[in-house]
C-alpha positions in Angstrom: 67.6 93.3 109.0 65.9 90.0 108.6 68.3 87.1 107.9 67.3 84.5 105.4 66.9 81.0 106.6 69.1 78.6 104.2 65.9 76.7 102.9 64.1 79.3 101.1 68.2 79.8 99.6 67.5 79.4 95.8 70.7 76.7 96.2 68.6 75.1 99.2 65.3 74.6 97.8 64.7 70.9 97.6 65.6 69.1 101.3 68.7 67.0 100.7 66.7 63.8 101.2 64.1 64.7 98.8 66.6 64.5 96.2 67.9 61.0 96.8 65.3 58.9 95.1 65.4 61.3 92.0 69.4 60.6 92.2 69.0 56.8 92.7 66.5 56.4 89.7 69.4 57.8 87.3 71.6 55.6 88.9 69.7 52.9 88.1 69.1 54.2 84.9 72.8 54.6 83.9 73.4 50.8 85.2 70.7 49.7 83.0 71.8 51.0 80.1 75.6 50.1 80.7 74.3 46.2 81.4 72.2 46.5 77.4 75.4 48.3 75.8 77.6 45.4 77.3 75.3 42.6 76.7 74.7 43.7 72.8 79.0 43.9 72.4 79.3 40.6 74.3 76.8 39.0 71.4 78.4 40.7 68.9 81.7 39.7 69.7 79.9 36.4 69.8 78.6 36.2 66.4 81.9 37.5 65.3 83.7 34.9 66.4 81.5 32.2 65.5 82.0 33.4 61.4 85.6 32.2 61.3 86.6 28.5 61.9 88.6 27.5 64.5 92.1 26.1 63.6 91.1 22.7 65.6 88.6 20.1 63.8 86.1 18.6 65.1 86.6 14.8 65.3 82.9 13.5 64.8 84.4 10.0 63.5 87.7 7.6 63.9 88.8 8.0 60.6 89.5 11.0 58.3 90.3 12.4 55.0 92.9 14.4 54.7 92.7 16.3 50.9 95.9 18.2 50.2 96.6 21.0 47.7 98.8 18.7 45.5 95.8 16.4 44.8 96.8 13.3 47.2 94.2 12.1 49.7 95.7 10.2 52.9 93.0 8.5 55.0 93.8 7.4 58.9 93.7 9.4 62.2 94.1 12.4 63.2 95.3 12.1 67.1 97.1 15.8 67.4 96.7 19.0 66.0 99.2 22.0 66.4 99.3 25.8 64.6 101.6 24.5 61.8 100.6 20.8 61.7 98.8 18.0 61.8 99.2 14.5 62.9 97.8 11.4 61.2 98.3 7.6 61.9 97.2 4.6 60.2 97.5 6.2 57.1 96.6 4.7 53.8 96.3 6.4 50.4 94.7 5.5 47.4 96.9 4.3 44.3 95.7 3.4 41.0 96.9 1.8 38.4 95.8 0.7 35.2 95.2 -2.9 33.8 96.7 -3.9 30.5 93.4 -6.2 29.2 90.6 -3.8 29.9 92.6 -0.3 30.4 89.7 0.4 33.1 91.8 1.9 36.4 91.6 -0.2 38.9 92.1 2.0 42.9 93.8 -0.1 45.5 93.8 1.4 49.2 97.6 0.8 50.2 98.7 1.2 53.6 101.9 3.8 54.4 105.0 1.4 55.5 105.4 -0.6 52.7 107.2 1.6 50.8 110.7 1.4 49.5 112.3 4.0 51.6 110.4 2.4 54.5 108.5 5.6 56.7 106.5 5.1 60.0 103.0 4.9 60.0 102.5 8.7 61.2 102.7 11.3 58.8 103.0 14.8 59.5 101.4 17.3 57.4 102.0 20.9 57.0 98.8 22.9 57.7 99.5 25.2 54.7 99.1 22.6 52.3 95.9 20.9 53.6 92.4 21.8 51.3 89.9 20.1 53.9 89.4 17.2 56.1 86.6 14.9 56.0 84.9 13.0 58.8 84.5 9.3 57.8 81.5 7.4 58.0 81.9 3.9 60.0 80.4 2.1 56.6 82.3 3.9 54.1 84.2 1.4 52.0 87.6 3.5 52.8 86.7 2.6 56.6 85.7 -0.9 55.9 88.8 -1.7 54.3 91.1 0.0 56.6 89.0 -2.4 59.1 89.3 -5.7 57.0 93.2 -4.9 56.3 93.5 -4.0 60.3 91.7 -7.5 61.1 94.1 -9.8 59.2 
């Protein structure tokens, strides 16, 4: 009776180190492709973050403008912002009035203090009711006359 040597088996017919480098490739393979699939969901996570705004602003200037849903602008500087609020000093708002001999409107900036029931100069203001803020220019006439009114 002849005994069959296990490498002409049919389960022995590669040598065990033949099949390493087939093995390897297809590891290398599989890696590759995992390292694409989590690239492309990294950068679209990425792009899908970058389409909503951030609830911070970025302060490009001294001075803002704060527009709020009940039509009042305040003007001043924003030095905090939380989830439900945001802080402004140095606020001054616009008030206008209209003049008896020419019935033109004339807009005076008017500082925040001076009122009657006397409040800080801080506000704080609800982020629900805020439309937009605007970034001031340093020669905008709202800046310059915060600056001339600072100066005195």
């Amino acid at each position: 009776m002849a005994i069959q040597s296990k490498m002409t088996s049919p389960f022995f017919s590669q040598k065990p180190e033949e099949s390493r480098p087939s093995c390897q490739k297809g590891r290398y393979l599989v890696f590759f492709i995992l390292v694409v699939v989590l690239t492309a969901i990294a950068g679209g996570l990425g792009w899908f973050v970058s389409r909503f705004p951030s609830d911070t602003i970025t302060l490009n200037s001294d001075y803002q403008a704060v527009f709020l849903d009940n039509g009042q602008v305040y003007f001043g500087k924003i030095t905090q912002q939380r989830t439900e609020y945001l802080y402004l000093t140095q606020v001054f708002y616009l008030q206008s009035g209209v003049s008896a001999l020419d019935a033109e409107a004339n807009i005076a900036l008017v500082k925040l203090g001076n009122e009657m029931h006397g409040p800080k100069d801080e506000m704080f203001i609800s982020n629900d009711r805020i439309l937009f803020v605007e970034n001031l220019k340093d020669d905008s006439k709202v800046v310059q006359a915060i600056l001339q009114y600072q100066s005195k």
